[in-house]
N, C-alpha and C positions, 0 to 999 in steps of 0.2 A: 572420681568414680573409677571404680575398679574391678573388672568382670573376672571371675575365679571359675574354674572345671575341679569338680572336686570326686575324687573315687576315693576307692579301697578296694583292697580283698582281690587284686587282678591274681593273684596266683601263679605269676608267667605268662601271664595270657592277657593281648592288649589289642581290644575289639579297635577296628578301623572304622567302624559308626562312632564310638564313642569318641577318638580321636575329632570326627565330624562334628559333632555335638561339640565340643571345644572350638571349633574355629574361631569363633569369635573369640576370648575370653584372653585377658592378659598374663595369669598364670593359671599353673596348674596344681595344686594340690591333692596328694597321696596320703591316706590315713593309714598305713601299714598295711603289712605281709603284701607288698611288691610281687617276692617269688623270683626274684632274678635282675642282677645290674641292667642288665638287658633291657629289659622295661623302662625301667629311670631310664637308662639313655632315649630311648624310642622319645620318652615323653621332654626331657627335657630337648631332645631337639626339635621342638614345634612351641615350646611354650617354658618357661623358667619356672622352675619344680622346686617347691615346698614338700617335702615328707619324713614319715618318722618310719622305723623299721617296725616289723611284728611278728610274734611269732613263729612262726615258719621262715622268715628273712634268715640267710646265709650271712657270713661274716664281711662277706665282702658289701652287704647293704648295708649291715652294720656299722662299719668304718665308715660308708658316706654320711649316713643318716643318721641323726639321734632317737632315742626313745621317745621326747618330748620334743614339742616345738613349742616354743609361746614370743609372739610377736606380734606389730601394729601394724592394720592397712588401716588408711582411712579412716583415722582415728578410733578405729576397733582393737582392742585387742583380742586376741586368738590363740588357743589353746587347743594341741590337737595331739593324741596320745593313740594308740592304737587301741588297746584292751584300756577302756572308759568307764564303762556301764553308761547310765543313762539317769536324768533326774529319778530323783528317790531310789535308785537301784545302783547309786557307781559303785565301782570295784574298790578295793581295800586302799585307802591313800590320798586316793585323787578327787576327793569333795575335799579334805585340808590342805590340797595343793589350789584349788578350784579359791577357796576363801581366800587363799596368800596371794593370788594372783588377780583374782576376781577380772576374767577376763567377760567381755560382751557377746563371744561365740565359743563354743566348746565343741569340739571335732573328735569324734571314735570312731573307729572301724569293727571290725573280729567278729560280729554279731548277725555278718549275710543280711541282717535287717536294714530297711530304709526306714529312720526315723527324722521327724524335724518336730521339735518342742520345744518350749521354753521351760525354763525350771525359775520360777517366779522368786522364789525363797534367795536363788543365789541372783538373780537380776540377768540371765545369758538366755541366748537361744544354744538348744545342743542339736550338732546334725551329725546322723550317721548316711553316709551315700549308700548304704548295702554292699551288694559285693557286683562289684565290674567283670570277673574271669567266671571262669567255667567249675571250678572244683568248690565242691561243697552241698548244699541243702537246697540252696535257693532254686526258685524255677525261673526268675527275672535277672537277668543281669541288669545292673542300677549304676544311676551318677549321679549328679546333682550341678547345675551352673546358678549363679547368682551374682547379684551387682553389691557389691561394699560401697556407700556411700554416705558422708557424715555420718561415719559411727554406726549405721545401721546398715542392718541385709534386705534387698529387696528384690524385687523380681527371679524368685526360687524356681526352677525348672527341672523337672524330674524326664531323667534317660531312664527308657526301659526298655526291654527286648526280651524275651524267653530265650531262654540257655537251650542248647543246642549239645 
């Protein structure tokens, strides 16, 4: 079993609730646009950080981070890209990357939306966390925690707090 903290979209900005909201949790996962090394560090020193860079990521996230992630917990594999879309709506590319890989969760950010769905056709759950920092549209700053266990996600926990 294996407990995951999962954001995006911090912008430079790394709520001290949502660090809380992780306490538990064995890593940490970052869906893009970080916004600053800074952050990655914050977070990898409390928990070992899975993330891909996005958009607005400087060079220096860059160089840490890749664009894609795809790898196994818990006999899941995981796929998590910044700019995604979402079942029946993904962005240009990444439903024939989605098929090549055929992973069991599918991870985007870019979208300030909190979504969790399954897209039946390709066999995955897709999670977007929304957006954790302060810049953008949203009125909720959002996270997402959950348990990987045999292959499957369970006990999904939704962080939220109005932006300030």
């Amino acid at each position: 079993m294996t407990r995951i903290g999962l954001l995006s979209d911090t912008h430079g900005f790394l709520d001290e609730d949502i660090l809380q909201f992780f306490q538990e949790t064995n890593e940490v996962w970052h869906a893009g646009d970080i916004g600053g090394i800074e952050v990655a560090d914050r977070m990898k020193a409390i928990r070992p950080l899975r993330a891909v860079y996005g958009n607005i990521d400087d060079h220096r996230v860059r160089t840490e981070f890749p664009e894609i992630q795809i790898f196994t917990v818990e006999h899941l594999t995981v796929f998590i890209t910044h700019i995604g879309g979402y079942p029946r709506h993904y962005e240009r590319g990444v439903r024939e990357k989605l098929l090549a890989v055929k992973p069991g969760l599918f991870i985007s950010g870019h979208s300030h939306i909190l979504k969790v769905m399954p897209d039946r056709k390709l066999d995955l759950l897709h999670i977007n966390p929304g957006a954790a920092g302060k810049s953008g549209f949203h009125t909720l700053q959002t996270a997402v925690r959950f348990i990987i266990e045999e292959g499957k996600v369970k006990e999904l926990d939704v962080y939220q707090k109005p932006r300030r």
